[in-house]
C-alpha positions as protocol buffer text, in pm:
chain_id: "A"
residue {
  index: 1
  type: UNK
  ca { x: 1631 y: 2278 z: 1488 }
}
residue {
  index: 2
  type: UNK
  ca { x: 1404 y: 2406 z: 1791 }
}
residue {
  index: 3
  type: UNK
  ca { x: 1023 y: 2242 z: 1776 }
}
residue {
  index: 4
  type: UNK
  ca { x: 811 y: 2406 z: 2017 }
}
residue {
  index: 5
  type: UNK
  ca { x: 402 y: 2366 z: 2041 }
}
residue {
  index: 6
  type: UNK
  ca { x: 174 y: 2592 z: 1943 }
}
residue {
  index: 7
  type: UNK
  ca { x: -6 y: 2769 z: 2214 }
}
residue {
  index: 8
  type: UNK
  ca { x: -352 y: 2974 z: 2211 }
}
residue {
  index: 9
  type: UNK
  ca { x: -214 y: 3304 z: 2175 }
}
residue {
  index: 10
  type: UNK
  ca { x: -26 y: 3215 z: 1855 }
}
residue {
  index: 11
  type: UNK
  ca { x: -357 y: 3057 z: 1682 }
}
residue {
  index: 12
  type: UNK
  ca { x: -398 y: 3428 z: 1499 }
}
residue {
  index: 13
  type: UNK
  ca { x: -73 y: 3440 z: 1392 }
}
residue {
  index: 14
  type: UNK
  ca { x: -42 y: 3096 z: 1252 }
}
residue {
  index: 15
  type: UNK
  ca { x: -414 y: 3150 z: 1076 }
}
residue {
  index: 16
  type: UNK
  ca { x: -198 y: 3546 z: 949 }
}
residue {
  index: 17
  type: UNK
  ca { x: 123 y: 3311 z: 839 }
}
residue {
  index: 18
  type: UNK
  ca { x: -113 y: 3046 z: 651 }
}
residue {
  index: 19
  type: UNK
  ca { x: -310 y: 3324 z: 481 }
}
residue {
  index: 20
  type: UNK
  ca { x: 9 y: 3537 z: 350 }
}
residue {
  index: 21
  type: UNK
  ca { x: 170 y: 3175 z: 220 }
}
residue {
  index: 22
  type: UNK
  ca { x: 30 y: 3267 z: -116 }
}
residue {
  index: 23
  type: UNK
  ca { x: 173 y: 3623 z: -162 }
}
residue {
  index: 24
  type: UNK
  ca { x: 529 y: 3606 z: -100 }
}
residue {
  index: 25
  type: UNK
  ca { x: 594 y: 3345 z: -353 }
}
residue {
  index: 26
  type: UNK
  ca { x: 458 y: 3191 z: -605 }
}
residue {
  index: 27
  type: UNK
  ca { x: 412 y: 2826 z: -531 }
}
residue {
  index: 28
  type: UNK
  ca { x: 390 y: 2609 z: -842 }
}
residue {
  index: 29
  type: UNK
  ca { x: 351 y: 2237 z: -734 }
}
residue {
  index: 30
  type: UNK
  ca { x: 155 y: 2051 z: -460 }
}
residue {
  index: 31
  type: UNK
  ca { x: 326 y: 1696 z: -313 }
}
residue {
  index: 32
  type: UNK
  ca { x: 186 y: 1437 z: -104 }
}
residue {
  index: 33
  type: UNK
  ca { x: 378 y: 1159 z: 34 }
}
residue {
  index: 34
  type: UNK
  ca { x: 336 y: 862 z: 220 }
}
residue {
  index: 35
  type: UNK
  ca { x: 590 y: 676 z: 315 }
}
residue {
  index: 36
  type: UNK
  ca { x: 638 y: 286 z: 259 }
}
residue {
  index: 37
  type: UNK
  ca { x: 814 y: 190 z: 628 }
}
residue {
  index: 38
  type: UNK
  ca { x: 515 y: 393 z: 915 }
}
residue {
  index: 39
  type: UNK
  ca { x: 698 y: 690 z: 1064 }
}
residue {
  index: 40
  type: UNK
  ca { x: 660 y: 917 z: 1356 }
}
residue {
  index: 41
  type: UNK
  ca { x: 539 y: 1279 z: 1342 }
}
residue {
  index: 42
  type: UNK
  ca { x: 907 y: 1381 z: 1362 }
}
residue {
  index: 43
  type: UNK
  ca { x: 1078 y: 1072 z: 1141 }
}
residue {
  index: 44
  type: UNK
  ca { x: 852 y: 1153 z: 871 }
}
residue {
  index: 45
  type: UNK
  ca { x: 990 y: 1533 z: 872 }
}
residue {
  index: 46
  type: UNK
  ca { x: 1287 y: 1452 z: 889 }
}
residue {
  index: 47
  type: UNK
  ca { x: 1303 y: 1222 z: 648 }
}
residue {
  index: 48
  type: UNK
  ca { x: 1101 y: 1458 z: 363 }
}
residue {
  index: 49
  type: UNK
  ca { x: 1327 y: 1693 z: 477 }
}
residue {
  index: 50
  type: UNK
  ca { x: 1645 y: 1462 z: 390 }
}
residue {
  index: 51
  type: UNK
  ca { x: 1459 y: 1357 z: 67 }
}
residue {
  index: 52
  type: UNK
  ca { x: 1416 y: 1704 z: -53 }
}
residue {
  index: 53
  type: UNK
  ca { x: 1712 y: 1815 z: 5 }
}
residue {
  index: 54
  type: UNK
  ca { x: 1900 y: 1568 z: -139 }
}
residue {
  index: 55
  type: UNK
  ca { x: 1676 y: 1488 z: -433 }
}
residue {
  index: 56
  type: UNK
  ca { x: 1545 y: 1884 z: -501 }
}
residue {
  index: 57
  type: UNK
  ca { x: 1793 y: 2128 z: -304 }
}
residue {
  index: 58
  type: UNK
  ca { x: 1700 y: 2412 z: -488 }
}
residue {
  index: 59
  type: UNK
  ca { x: 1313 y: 2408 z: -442 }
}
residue {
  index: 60
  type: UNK
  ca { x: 1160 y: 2631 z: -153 }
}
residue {
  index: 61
  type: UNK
  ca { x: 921 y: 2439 z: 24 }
}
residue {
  index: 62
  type: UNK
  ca { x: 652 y: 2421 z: 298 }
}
residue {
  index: 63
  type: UNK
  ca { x: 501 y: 2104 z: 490 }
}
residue {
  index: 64
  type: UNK
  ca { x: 310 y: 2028 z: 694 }
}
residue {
  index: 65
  type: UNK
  ca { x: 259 y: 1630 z: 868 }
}
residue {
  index: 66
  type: UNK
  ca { x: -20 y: 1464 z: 963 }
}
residue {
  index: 67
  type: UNK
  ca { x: -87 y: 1097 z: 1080 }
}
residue {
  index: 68
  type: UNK
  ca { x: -215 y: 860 z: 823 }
}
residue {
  index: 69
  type: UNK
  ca { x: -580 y: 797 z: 843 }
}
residue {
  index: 70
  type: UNK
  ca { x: -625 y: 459 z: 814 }
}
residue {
  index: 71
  type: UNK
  ca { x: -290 y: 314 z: 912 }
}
residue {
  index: 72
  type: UNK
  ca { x: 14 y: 322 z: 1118 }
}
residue {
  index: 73
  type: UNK
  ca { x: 255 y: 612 z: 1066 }
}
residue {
  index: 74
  type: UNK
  ca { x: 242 y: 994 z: 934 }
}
residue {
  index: 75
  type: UNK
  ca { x: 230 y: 1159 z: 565 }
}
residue {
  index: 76
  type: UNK
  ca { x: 325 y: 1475 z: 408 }
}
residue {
  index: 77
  type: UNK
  ca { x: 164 y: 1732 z: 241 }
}
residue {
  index: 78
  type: UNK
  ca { x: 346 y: 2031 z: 67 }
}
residue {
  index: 79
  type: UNK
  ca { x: 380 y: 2321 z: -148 }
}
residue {
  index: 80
  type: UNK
  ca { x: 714 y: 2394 z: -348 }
}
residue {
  index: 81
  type: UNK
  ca { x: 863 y: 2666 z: -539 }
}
residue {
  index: 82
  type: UNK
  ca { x: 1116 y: 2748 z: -749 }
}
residue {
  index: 83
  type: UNK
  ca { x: 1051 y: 2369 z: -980 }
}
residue {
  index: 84
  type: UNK
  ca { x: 1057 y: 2515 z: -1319 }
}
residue {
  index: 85
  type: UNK
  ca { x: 1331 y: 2349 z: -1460 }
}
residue {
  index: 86
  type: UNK
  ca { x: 1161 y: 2024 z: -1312 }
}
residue {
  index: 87
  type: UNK
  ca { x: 988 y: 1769 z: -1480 }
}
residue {
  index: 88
  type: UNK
  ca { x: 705 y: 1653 z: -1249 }
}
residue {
  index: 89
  type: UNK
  ca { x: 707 y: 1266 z: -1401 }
}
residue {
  index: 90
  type: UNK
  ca { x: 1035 y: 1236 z: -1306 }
}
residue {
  index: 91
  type: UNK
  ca { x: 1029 y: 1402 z: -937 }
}
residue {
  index: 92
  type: UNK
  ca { x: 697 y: 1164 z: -899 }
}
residue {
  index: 93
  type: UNK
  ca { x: 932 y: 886 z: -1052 }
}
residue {
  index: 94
  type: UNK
  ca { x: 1180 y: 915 z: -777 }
}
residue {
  index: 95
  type: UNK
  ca { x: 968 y: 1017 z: -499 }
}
residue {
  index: 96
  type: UNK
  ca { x: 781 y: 673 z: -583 }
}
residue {
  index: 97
  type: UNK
  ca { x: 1065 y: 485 z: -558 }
}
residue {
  index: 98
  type: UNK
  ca { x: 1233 y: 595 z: -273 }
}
residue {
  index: 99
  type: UNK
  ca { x: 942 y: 750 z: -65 }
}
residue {
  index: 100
  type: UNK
  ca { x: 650 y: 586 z: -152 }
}
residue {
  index: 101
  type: UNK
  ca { x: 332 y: 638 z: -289 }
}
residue {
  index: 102
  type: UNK
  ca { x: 360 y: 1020 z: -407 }
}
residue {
  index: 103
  type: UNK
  ca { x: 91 y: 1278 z: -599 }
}
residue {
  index: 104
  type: UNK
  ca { x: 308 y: 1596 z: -748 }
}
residue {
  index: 105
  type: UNK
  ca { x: 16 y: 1835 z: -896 }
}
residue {
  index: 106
  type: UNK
  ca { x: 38 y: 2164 z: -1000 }
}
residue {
  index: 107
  type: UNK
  ca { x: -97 y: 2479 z: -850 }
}
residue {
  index: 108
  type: UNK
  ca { x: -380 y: 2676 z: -1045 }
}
residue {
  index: 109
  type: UNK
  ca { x: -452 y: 2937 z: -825 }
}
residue {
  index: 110
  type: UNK
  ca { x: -358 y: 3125 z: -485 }
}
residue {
  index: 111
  type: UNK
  ca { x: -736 y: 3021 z: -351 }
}
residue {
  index: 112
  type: UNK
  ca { x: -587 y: 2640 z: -365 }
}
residue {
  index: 113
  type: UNK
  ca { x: -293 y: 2754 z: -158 }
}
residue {
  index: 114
  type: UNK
  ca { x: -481 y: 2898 z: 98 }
}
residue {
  index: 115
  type: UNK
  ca { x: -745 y: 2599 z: 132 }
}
residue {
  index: 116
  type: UNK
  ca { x: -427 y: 2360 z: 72 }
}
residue {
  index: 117
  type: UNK
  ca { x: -306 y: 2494 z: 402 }
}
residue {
  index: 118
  type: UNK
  ca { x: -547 y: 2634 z: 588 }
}
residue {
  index: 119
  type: UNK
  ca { x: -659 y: 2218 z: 536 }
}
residue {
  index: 120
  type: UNK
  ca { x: -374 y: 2080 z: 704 }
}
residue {
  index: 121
  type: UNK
  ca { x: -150 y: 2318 z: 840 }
}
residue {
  index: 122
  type: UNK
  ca { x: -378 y: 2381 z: 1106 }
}
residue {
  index: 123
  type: UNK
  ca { x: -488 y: 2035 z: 1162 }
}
residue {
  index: 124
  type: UNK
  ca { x: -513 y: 1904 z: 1521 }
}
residue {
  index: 125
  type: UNK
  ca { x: -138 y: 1768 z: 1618 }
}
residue {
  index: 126
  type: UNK
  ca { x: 19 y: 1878 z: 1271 }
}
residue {
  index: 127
  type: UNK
  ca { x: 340 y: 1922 z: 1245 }
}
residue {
  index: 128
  type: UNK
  ca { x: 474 y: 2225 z: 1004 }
}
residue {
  index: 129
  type: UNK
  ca { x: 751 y: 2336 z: 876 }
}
residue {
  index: 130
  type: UNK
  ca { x: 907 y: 2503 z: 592 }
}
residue {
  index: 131
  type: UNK
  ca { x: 1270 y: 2598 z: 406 }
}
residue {
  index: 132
  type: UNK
  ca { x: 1361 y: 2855 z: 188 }
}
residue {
  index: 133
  type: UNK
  ca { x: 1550 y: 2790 z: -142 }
}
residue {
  index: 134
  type: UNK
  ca { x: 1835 y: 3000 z: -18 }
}
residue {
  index: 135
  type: UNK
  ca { x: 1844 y: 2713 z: 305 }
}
residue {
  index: 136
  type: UNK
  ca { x: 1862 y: 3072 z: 533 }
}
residue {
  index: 137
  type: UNK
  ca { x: 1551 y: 2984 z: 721 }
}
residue {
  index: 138
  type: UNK
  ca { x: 1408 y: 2641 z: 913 }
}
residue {
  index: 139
  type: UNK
  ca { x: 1092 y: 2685 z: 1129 }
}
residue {
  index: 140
  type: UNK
  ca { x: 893 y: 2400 z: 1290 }
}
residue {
  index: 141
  type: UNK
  ca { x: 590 y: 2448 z: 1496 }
}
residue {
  index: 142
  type: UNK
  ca { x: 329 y: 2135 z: 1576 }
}
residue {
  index: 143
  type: UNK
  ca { x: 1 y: 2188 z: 1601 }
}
residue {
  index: 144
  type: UNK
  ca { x: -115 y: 2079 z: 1968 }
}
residue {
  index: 145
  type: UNK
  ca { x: -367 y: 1794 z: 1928 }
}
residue {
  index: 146
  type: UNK
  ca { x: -734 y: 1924 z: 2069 }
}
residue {
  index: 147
  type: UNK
  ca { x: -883 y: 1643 z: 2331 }
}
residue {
  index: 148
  type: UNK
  ca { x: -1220 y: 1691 z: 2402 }
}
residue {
  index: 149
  type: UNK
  ca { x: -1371 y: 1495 z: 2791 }
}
């Protein structure tokens, strides 16, 4: 999987993709998850990544991975689709155990999508990334970190 940085000229089209995340599905849960050992920006996607599709193969989902803010290590934020057969007590039962400390809420409206992502998609040296249910398509861009002199 290619990872390549986010320059100026693709800030509108990342703000379009965020924006259009709510249309072309219909994203049911939210996810956070912290892991228990401190990853990396790239560990900690991979290792959601591994996680989900081990534990939830079927479920479309979109991340995005941000460092922790008051400790070592990164976290993950996401939307999923395609959990209706899923018992959230049960995902957050597993995730617990082997993640680590994990909120699975549900979505009430496309307005919480958009301010879900526009809130840390686009976050200063974010990492996102996203898989379809049909595993057809894998994008990652990161989300240069701003430095200010």
């Amino acid at each position: 999987m290619n990872t390549r940085e986010l320059t100026p000229s693709d800030d509108k089209a990342l703000i379009a993709f965020v924006h259009t995340l709510p249309r072309p599905l219909y994203w049911e849960l939210f996810a956070t998850m912290t892991f228990r050992r401190p990853r990396d920006l790239f560990e900690a996607s991979a290792a959601y990544h591994r996680w989900m599709d081990r534990a939830l193969p079927r479920v479309t989902h979109f991340w995005a991975v941000e460092k922790n803010p008051g400790s070592p290590g990164h976290h993950v934020h996401a939307l999923w689709a395609g959990t209706e057969d899923l018992y959230r007590k049960e995902v957050w039962k597993k995730a617990f155990e082997e993640v680590g400390r994990s909120r699975i809420e549900p979505i009430r409206s496309n307005e919480d999508v958009t301010n879900y992502c526009t809130k840390y998609a686009i976050k200063d040296g974010a990492l996102i990334d996203w898989k379809l249910n049909k595993g057809c398509d894998y994008q990652r861009f990161l989300v240069p970190a701003v430095t200010t002199t």
